[in-house]
N, C-alpha and C positions, 0 to 999 in steps of 0.2 A: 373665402370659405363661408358657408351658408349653412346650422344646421336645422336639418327636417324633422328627427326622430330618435327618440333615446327610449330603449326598454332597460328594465333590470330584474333580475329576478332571484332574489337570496344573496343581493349585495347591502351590504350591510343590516337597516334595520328597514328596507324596502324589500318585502316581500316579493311582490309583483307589481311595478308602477311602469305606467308607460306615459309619457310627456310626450306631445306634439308642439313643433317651434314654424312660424311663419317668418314673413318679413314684417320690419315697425319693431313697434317697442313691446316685449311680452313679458311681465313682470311672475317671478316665483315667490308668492308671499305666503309667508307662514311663524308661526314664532317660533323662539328659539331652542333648537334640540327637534326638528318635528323631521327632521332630515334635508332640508334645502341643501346646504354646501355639499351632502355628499352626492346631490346629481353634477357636481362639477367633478366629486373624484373620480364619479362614473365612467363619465365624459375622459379624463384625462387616461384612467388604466384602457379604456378601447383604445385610444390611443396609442398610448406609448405602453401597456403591460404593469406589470408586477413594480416596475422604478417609479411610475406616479401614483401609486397608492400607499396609502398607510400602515404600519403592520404586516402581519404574515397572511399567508394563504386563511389559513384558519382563522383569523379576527377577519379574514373577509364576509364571511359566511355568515348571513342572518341565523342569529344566535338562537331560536326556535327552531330553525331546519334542522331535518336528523343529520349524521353524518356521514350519509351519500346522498343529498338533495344535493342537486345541479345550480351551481352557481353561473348566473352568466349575464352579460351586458351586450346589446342589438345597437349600436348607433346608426343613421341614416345620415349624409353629409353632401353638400355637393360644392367642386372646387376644381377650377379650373376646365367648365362646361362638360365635364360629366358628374356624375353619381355614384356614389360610393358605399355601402352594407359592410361592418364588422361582427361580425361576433365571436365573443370573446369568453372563455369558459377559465377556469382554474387550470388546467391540462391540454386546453387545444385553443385554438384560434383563425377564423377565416375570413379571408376579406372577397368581395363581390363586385364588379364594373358593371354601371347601368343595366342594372336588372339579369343579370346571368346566371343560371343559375351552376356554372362551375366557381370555382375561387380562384382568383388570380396566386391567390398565396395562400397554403392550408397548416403552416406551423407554426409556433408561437414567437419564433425569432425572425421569421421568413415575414410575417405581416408585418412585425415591429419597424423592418429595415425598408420594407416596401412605403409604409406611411412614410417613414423618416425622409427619405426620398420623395416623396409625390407633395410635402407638405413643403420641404425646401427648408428646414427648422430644424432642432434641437428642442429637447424636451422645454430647457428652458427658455429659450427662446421664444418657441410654443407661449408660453403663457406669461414672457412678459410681457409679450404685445397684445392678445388677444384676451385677459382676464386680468382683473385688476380687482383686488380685494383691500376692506377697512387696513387692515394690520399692514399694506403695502405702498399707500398712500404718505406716509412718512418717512417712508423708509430710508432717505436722505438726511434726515434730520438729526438721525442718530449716528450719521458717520462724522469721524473726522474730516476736516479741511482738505485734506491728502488724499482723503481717500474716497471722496464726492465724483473726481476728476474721473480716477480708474473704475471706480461703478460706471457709469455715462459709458465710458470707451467701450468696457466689455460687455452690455447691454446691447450699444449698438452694434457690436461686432469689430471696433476699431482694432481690439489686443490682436487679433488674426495675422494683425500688420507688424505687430510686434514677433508674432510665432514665425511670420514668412521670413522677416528681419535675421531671427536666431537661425531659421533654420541655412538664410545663406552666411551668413557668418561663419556656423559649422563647416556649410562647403569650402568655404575659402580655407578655412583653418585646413581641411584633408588638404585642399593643393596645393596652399605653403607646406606643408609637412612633407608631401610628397614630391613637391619639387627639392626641397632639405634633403629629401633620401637620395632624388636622381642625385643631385649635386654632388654629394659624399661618396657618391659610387662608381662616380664616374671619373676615368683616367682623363692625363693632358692629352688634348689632341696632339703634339708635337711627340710626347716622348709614344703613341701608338704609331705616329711616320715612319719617325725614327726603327722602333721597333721591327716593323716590316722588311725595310731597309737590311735591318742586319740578321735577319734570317734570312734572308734572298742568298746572301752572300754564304753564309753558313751554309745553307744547304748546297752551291753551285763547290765550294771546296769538298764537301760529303763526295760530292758525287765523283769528283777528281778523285778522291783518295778511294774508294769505292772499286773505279777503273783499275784502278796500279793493283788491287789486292785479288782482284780477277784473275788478271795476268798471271800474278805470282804463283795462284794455287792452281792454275794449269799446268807450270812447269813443274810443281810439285806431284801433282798428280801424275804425269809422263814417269816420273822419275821411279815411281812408286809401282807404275803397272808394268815398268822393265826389270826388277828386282826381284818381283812377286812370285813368278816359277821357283824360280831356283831355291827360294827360301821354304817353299813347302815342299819336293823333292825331297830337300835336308830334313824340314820335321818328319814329313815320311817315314825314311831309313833309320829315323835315331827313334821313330813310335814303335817300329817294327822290332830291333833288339831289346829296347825295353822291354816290348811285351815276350820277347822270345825269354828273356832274365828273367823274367817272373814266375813265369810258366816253370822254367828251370826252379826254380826259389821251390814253389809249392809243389815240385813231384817232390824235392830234397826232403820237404818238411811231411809227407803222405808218408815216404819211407822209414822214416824216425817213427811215426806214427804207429806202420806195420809192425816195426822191428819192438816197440814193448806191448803190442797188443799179442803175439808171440812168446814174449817173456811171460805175462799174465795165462794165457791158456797152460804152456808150461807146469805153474807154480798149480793152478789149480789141479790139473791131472795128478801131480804130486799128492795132494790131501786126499783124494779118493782114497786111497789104500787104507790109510789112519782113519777114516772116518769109516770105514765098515768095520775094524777092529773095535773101536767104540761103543757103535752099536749096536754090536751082539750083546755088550757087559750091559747096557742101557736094557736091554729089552727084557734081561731076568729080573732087575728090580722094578721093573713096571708091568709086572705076569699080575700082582692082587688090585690091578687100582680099577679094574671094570667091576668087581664085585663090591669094593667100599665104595663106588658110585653111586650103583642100583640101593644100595643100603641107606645111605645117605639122603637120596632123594626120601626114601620111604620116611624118612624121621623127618625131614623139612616137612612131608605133607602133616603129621603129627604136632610138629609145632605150632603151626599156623591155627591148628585146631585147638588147643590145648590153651594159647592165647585170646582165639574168639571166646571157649570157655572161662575164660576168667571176665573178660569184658561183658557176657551176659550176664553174670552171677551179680557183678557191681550195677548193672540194669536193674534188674529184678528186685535189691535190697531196698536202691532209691524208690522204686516206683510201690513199696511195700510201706514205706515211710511216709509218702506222699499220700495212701488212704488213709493211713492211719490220722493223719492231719486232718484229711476231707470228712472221715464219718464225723469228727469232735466237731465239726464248723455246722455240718447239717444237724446236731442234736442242737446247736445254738438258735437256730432259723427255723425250728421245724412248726415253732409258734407265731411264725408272722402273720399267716394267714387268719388265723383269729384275730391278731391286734389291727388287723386291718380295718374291721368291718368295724370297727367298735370306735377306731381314729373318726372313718367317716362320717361316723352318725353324729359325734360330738362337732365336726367340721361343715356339716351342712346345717345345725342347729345355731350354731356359731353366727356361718351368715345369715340367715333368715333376721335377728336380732340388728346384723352392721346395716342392712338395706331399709329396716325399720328406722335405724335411727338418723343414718344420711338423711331419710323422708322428712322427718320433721325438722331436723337440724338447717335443711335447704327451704321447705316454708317458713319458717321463724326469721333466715336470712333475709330470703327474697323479702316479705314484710317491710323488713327495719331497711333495707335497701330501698324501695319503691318509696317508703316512708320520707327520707334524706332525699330521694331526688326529687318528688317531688314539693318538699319544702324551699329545695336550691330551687328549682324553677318558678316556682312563687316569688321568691324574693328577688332573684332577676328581674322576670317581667316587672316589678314594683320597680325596682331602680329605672329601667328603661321608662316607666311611666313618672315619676319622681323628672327625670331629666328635661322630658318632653315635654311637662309642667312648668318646671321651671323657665324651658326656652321661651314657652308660651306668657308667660307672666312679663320678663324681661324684656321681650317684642312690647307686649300693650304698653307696659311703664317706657319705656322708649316714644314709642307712638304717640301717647298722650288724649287726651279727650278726642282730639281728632282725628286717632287714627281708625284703624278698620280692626274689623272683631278678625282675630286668629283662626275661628273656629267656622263662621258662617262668611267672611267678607264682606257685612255689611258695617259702613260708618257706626261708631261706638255713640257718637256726642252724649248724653244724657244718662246711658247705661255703661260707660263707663268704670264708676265705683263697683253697680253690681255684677259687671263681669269678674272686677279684679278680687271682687270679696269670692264672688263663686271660686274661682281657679286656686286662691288660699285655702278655702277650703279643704276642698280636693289636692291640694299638695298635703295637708293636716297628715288631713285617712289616708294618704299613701302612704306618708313617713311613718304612722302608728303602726298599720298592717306591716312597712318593713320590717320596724324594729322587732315585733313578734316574729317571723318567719326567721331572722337573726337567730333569735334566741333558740327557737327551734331546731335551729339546723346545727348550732351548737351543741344541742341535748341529743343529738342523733350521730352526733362526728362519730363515738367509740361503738363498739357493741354492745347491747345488751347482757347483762350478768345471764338472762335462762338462756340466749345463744351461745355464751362461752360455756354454760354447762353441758348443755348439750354438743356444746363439740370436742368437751375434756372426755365426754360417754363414747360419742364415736371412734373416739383414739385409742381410749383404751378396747374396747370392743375389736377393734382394728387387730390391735395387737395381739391379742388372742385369737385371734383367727390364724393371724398370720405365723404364732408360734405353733398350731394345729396344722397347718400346712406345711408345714417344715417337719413336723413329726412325720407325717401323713407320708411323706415323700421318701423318710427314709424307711416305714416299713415297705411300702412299696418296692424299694429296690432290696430289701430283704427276701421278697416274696420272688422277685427275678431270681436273685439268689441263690434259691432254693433248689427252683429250679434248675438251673445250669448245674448245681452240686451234682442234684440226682445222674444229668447226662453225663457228667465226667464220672463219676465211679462207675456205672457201668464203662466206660473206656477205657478205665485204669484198671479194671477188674479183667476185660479182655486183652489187652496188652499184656498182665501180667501171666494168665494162661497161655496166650503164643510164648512168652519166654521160657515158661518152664519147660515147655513140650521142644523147644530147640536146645537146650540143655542136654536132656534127655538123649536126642540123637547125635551128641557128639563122642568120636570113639572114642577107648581110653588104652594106656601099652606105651604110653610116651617114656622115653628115657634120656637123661638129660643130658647123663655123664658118658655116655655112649655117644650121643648124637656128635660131643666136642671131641672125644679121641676122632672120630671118624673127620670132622672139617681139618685137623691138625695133620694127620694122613693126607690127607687130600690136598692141603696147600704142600707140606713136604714134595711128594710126587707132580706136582704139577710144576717147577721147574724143569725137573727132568726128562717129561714128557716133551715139553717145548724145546728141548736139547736136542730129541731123538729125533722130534718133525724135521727140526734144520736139515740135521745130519740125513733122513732120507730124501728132501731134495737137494741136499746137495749129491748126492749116490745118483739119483733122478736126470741129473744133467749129466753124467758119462757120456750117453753119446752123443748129448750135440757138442759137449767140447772136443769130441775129438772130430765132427765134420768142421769145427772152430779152424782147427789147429792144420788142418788141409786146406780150406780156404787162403788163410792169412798167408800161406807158401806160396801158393797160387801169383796173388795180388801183388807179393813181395817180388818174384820173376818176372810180372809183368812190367812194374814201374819202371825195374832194373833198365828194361828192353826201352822206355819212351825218354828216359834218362838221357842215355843216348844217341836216339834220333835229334832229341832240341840241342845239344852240343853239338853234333855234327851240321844243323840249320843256321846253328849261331859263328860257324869259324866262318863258313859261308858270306856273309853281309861284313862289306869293306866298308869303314864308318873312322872319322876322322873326325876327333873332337874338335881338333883345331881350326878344322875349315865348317865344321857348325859355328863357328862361336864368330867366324869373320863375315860369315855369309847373314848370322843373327844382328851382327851391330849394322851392317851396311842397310839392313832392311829397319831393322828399328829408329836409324838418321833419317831414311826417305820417310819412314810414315809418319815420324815426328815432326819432321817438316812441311809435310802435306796436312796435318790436322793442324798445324800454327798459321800454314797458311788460311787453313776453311775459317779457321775461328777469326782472323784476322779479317776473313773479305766479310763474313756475318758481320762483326762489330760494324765493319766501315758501311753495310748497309741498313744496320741500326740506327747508327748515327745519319745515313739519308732519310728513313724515313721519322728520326724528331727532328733533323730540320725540316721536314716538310709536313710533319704537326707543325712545328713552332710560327710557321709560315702561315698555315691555315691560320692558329689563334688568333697571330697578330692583325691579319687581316679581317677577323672575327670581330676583333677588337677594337679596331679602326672602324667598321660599318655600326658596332655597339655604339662606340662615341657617335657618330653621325645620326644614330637614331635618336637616343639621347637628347642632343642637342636642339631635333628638332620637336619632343617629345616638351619640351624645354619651355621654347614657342611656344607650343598649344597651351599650356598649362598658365604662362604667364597671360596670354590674353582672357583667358577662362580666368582668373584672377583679377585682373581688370575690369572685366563685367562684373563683376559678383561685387568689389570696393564702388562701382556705380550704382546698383540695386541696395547695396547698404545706405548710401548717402539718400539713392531716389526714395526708399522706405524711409527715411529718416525723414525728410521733407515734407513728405506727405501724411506721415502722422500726427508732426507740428501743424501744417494746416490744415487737416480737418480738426484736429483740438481745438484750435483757432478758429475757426468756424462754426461750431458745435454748442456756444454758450447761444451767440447771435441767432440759429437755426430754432434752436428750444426757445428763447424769450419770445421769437416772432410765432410761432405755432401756437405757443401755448397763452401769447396774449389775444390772439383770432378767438382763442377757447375761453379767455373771459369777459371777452367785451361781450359773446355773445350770452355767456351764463349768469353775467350782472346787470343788461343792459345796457350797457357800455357807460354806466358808473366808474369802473375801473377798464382801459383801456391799452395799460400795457405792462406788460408784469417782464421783468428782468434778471437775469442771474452776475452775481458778482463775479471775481475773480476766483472767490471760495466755491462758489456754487452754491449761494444762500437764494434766496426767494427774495425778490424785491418788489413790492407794490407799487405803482405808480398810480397819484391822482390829480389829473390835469401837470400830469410832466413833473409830480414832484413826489420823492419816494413817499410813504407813507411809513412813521416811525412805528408806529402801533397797528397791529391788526387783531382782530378778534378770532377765538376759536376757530367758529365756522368760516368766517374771512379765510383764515389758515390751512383750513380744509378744502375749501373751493382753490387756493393757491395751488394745495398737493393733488389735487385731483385734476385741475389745467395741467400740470408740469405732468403727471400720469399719462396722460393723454396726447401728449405730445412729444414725449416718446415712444409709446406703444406705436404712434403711425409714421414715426421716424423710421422704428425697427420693419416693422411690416414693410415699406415701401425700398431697403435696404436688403431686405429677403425675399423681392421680385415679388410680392403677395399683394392684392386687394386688402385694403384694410375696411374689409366689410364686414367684419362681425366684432361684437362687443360684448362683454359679461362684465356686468360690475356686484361687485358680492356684500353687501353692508356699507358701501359707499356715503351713506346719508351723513354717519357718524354724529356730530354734536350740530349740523346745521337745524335750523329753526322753518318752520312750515315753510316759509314764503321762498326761501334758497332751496328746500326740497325740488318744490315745484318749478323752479327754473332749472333744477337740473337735467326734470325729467322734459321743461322746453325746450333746452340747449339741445337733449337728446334727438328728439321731433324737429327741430329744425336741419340738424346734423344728417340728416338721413341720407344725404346725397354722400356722404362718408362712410357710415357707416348704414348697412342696409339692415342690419339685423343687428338689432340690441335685446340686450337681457338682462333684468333687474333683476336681485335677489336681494330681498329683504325682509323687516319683521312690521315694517310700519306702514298698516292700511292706510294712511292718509293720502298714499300716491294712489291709489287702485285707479280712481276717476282718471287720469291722466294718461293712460296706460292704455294701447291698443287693445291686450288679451290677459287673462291673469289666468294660471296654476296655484291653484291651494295647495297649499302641503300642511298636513295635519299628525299628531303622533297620536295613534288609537293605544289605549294601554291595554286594553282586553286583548290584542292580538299581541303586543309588543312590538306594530309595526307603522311604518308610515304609510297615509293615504295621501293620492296624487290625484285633483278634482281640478278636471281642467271643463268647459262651454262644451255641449255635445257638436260636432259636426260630422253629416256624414260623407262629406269627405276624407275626414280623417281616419276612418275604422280600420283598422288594422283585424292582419291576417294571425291565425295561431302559428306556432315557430315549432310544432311535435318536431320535424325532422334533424331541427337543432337540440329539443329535447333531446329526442332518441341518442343523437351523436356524442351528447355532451355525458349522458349517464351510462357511455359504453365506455367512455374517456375516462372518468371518475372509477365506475367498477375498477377497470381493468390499474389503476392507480392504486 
C-alpha cells in the first residue's frame, strides 16, 4: 500500500489542508497541538468510518464551521496495482478505481466492507502493522509475563487457530450429542425382526378368520331375504286395522263432540225468552241517562275552566309580587350611573401616580444593580489577575536567575531581582484594588433605604388602585343592572296584562254540587247499561243459533252413517295376532343373526387391516433401524476427523508459539545491527518475552533509556512486517508518530538512516514529529502549524507542479445535499 494524497476539510481543527505523499522518507513536522496526529485519524476514518475516530459526529466538525458546513476527507492510495479515491463525509461515502469517475461503492457501510476486503485487514490489524506510535512502543512492558505470549499470538493472528479449534470442538460436541439422541431412539435390531415376524403371522390368521365371517354372513343374509315378504305382508294387515281402529276411535270421539255442542245450542235458545223479559224492565230505568249525559259533559267543560281560572289568578298575584320586588331594586341602582364616572376619574388619577412611581423606583433599582455588578466584575478580573501573578512570580522563583522572563522570553540573568520586585509590586495594587472592590460589593449586597422607600410608595399606590378597581367593577355591573331591570318590568308588566285579559274571558255558571249528583247517576246507571248491551246481543244471536242447532243435526246423521261403513271395513280384514307374533320372532332371529354376522365379518376385517398396519410399522421400523445405523457411520467418522483437526490445531499452535520468539529476535536483530551500527547485533526474547541485549554474545544487564527505546522500536518493527507478510500485503509503507521519544541527536539520526537504507522494505515512510533536528535527513517535509487567528491548522508542504490538485465542488455539492437533507 502506497499513499498519494490526503485532503480534509472541517475535520477537526484542519480547515481545509491538502498533503501530498511520494515515495522515501517524507517527514510531518510541527509542534505539539498544531494538528499532525490528527492527519493519521484522517487517514484512519476514510478508512475504516466513524469506529477509527475519536468522539462523535459533531466533535468531528472543525469547531469554527457553522452547523451545516461539509465535513469531509479525499484520500488517494494505491495497492495492489491499481488506484484507489475515497471520499468520506459525515452522511455519505464513495469509493473510486483508477480514475472512474462512477464509485465502485456509494454508502457508508458498502465502502467500509469494500476496503475491509481489498485491504485483507481488520481495523486493528490495519494499524498495527502499518503505524506505530510513541505511546505503542512499550506497549509489552506493561504487561504481565502471561499475558506477553497472548499479545504476540493475537497481533499475529495466531488466536484465529484457537477460534477455528473452538469452533470444531463445538462441531464434534453437535455430533456426539446427536449421535446420544440417534442411539436413545433407536430400537434393537433383533426385537424390529422379530416384530415383523409376528405381524406377518397375525395378519395371515386375520385373514383366515376374515374368510369364515364372509361365509357366515352370507348364509345369514339368504336366511333374511326368505323371511322378508312374509313379515311385511303381516305388518301390512296389522297397519291397515290399526289405522281402520283409529279412524273408528275419532268418529266415536267427533260424535260425543256433536252431541254436547247440541246440548249447548239447546241451553242457550232456552235464555232467549228470559233475557227479552229483562230487557224491557232494563230499558225503563235507562229512559233519563241520554239527558244526565248531555248535562254532564256541559259542567266537565265548566270545570276544566273554572280550574284554569284559579291557576291564572295564582299567576298574576306572583307575577304582581315579583314587581313589586323589581321597581324596590331599580330605585336602589338608579344612581350607578353617576357613581360611575366619578369611580373612574379617581381610577385613572390613581394610575397615572402607580406608573410614575414604578419609573423611578426601576431607575433607582437599575442604578444600585449596574452598581453591584459592576463592583462583582472588578473584583473578579482582580482575582484572575491576583492568580496569574502569582503563577508568574512562583514560575521566576522556580526558574532562578537563569531562567527566562515570563512575560517577554527572554534569559532574566542580571534583571532578575528587578523583574521579581516589579511583579510584587503589581501583586501589592492588585490585592489593594481587591480588597476595595470587597468592601464595596459588600456595601451594595442590600438595597438601598430611598429604594425600599420608594417601593413601600409603590405598594401602597398599588393598592389603591387596585381597591378602585374593584369598586369601579362593581358599579359597573350595577349600571348592567339597571339595565336588564328596565327590560324585565316592561316583560312583567306585559305578562301581567295577557293574564288579566284571559281571566276576563273565562265563562262563569259553574255548579259544583250538581256537577257530583250528576257523576253519581251516571256511575249508578252505567252498570245497567252494560247489562242491557249483553242482553241485546245475546237476543242478536237468535238466528244464527238456530241455523246452529240445524247444522249440528246434520253432522250428527252424518258420522252416524261413516260409523258404520269403518265397522263393516274392519269385520272385513282376517288378522291373527298369533301368527303376527311367530312370523315377528322368526324375522327378528334371521335379522339378528345377519347383523352379528356383518359386525362379526367387519371386526375380523378390522383386525386384517391392523395387522397389516402393524406389518407396515414394523417394517417401517426395521428400515428406521437400518438407516439409523447407517446414519451412525457417517456421524462416527465425521467425528473422527473433527478429534484429528482438534489435535492438528493443537500442534500447530504449539509450534508456531515455538517458533514466534526465534522469528521476532532474528527480524528484529537485522533492525538493530543496522540502527546501531552493528554495535549491538543481536537482541533476544526470553521465555517471558522480556527484551534481551546482546554485546558480542553476552546479554547486556543494564540498558539506557533510549538503548530501551531503539530495543521497542526493532521489536515494533518486526512485528508489524511479520503481521503484513501474514496478511498476504507488501509491507511497504510506514508511519512512525513521535517515535524519537527520549533518544539523543545521534540515534535520532540513525533511525532516520536505518529508515533510508530500509527502503527496499519499506517504500514509503513517514515521520511525524515535533523535533526539527531531523528535517536535513529527510527526503520531503510538511509543516504543520496552529494559526490562532483562524483557530486552524496550516499544512505548508515544497510547491510542485505536479502535485496541483483539482477543486472537489461536485463532492461539495453531494456532500451539502447529504448534510441538508440530515
Amino acid at each position: 500500500m502506497r499513499l498519494d494524497r490526503l485532503r480534509m476539510c472541517n475535520f477537526r481543527q484542519h480547515a481545509d489542508s491538502v498533503l501530498m505523499f511520494d515515495r522515501g522518507i517524507t517527514g510531518v513536522i510541527g509542534p505539539n497541538g498544531s494538528g499532525k496526529t490528527t492527519i493519521l485519524e484522517a487517514i484512519a476514518w476514510a478508512l475504516y468510518g466513524n469506529a477509527a475516530a475519536r468522539g462523535t459526529r459533531d466533535t468531528i466538525r472543525f469547531n469554527r464551521a457553522g452547523p451545516r458546513a461539509q465535513v469531509r476527507v479525499e484520500l488517494d492510495f494505491e495497492l495492489g496495482g491499481h488506484r484507489y479515491r475515497i471520499e468520506r463525509g459525515l452522511t455519505s461515502a464513495e469509493v473510486y478505481l483508477d480514475g472512474s469517475s462512477v464509485p465502485i461503492a456509494n454508502t457508508i457501510t458498502g465502502v467500509t466492507e469494500l476496503l475491509h476486503r481489498r485491504l485483507g485487514m481488520t481495523r486493528a490489524e490495519f494499524f498495527n502493522t502499518y503505524f506505530t506510535g510513541q505511546k505503542e512502543l512499550n506497549v509489552m512492558a506493561a504487561m504481565k509475563p502471561s499475558d506477553r505470549g497472548q499479545f504476540l499470538s493475537r497481533v499475529l493472528g495466531y488466536e484465529k487457530l484457537r477460534t477455528a479449534q473452538d469452533l470444531v470442538r463445538d462441531r464434534r460436541k453437535l455430533i456426539v450429542a446427536e449421535m446420544q439422541g440417534l442411539r436413545s431412539g433407536m430400537r434393537d435390531p433383533d426385537v424390529a425382526v422379530r416384530a415383523v415376524t409376528e405381524a406377518e403371522a397375525r395378519l395371515a390368521n386375520a385373514r383366515s378368520r376374515a374368510e369364515t365371517a364372509d361365509r357366515r354372513r352370507a348364509e345369514a343374509e339368504a336366511k333374511l331375504v326368505e323371511i322378508l315378504p312374509r313379515w311385511r305382508r303381516a305388518q301390512e294387515e296389522r297397519d291397515r286395522l290399526q289405522e281402520l281402529m283409529t279412524e273408528s276411535r275419532v268418529a266415536e270421539n267427533e260424535g260425543a263432540g256433536i252431541a254436547r255442542e247440541q246440548d249447548r245450542v239447546g241451553r242457550e235458545l232456552a235464555e232467549l225468552g228470559a233475557a227479552h223479559a229483562e230487557l224491557e224492565k232494563l230499558a225503563i230505568e235507562l229512559a233519563p241517562l241520554a239527558d244526565i249525559g248531555t248535562e254532564l259533559k256541559r259542567l266537565d267543560a265548566l270545570a276544566r275552566e273554572e280550574g284554569r281560572r284559579q291557576t291564572l289568578s295564582e299567576t298574576e298575584r306572583a307575577i304582581a309580587e315579583e314587581l313589586a320586588r323589581m321597581r324596590e331594586r331599580f330605585e336602589r341602582v338608579e344612581t350607578a350611573a353617576t357613581l360611575e364616572e366619578e369611580v373612574t376619574e379617581a381610577l385613572e388619577r390613581q394610575r397615572i401616580e402607580l406608573e410614575a412611581a414604578e419609573g423611578t423606583l426601576e431607575a433607582k433599582r437599575t442604578e444600585w444593580v449596574r452598581d453591584r455588578q459592576e463592583a462583582e466584575t472588578k473584583r473578579n478580573a482582580l482575582r484572575n489577575q491576583y492568580a496569574e501573578l502569582r503563577e508568574q512570580r512562583e514560575r521566576l522563583v522556580s526558574a532562578g536567575e537563569q531562567g527566562t522572563c515570563p512575560t517577554c522570553a527572554r534569559p532574566l540573568e542580571n534583571q532578575f531581582r528587578v523583574v521579581l520586585d516589579d511583579l510584587d509590586g503589581q501583586i501589592e495594587t492588585v490585592r489593594v484594588d481587591g480588597k476595595y472592590f470587597t468592601q464595596r460589593l459588600e456595601q451594595l449586597q442590600e438595597m438601598p433605604d430611598s429604594v425600599k422607600q420608594l417601593d413601600e410608595r409603590r405598594r401602597a399606590v398599588f393598592q389603591e388602585a387596585s381597591t378602585l378597581e374593584r369598586r369601579l367593577a362593581k358599579v359597573q355591573l350595577a349600571v348592567q343592572e339597571r339595565m336588564q331591570l328596565i327590560r324585565d318590568l316592561a316583560a312583567k308588566e306585559q305578562r301581567r296584562a295577557a293574564l288579566q285579559r284571559d281571566l276576563a274571558a273565562i265563562p262563569l255558571g259553574y255548579d259544583a254540587t250538581r256537577h257530583a249528583e250528576l257523576r253519581r247517576a251516571v256511575e249508578r246507571l252505567t252498570p245497567i247499561n252494560a247489562r242491557a248491551s249483553r242482553l241485546g246481543a245475546l237476543i242478536d244471536r237468535e238466528p244464527h243459533l238456530r241455523r246452529e242447532q240445524e247444522r249440528v243435526a246434520a253432522a250428527r246423521l252424518a258420522l252416524e252413517q261413516r260409523l258404520q261403513e269403518l265397522r263393516s271395513r274392519r269385520d272385513a280384514i282376517h288378522f291373527s295376532e298369533s301368527e303376527f307374533g311367530a312370523i315377528r320372532t322368526a324375522y327378528e332371529y334371521a335379522a339378528s343373526d345377519a347383523h352379528a354376522s356383518e359386525l362379526t365379518a367387519v371386526a375380523a376385517q378390522g383386525d386384517v387391516a391392523t395387522a397389516r398396519s402393524l406389518v407396515e410399522s414394523a417394517e417401517t421400523a426395521r428400515r428406521e433401524v437400518i438407516r439409523i445405523e447407517q446414519q451412525l457411520k457417517v456421524l462416527q467418522a465425521d467425528k473422527r476427523m473433527h478429534d484429528e483437526l482438534d489435535r492438528a490445531y493443537s500442534d500447530l499452535r504449539t509450534d508456531l508459539n515455538f517458533q514466534l520468539r526465534p522469528e521476532l529476535s532474528e527480524l528484529a536483530s537485522a533492525f538493530l545491527t543496522d540502527l546501531t551500527d552493528a554495535r549491538y547485533a543481536e537482541l533476544e526474547l526470553d521465555d517471558q518475552y522480556n527484551i534481551i541485549v546482546l554485546e558480542e554474545g553476552i546479554p547486556k544487564p543494564v540498558i539506557s533509556g533510549g538503548e530501551e527505546d531503539l530495543a521497542n522500536l526493532v521489536l515494533r518493527l518486526a512485528i508489524s512486517q511479520m503481521i503484513a507478510e501474514r496478511a498476504g500485503q507488501s509491507f511497504s509503507l510506514l508511519v512512525l508518530d513521535e517515535v524519537f521519544g527520549s533518544l539523543d541527536e545521534a540515534r535520532r539520526l540513525n533511525v532516520v538512516e536505518l529508515l533510508r537504507r530500509l527502503q527496499d522494505r519499506f517504500e514509503q515512510v513517514i515521520l511525524i514529529t515535533h523535533i526539527e533536528s531531523v528535517r536535513e535527513g529527510l527526503d520531503r517535509v510538511i509543516t504543520v502549524r496552529y494559526d490562532p487567528t483562524t483557530g486552524s491548522s496550516i499544512v505548508e508542504q515544497p510547491s510542485d507542479p505536479a502535485l496541483d490538485i483539482l477543486p472537489m465542488e461536485p463532492l461539495a455539492a453531494r456532500t451539502q445535499l447529504a448534510e441538508a437533507g440530515d
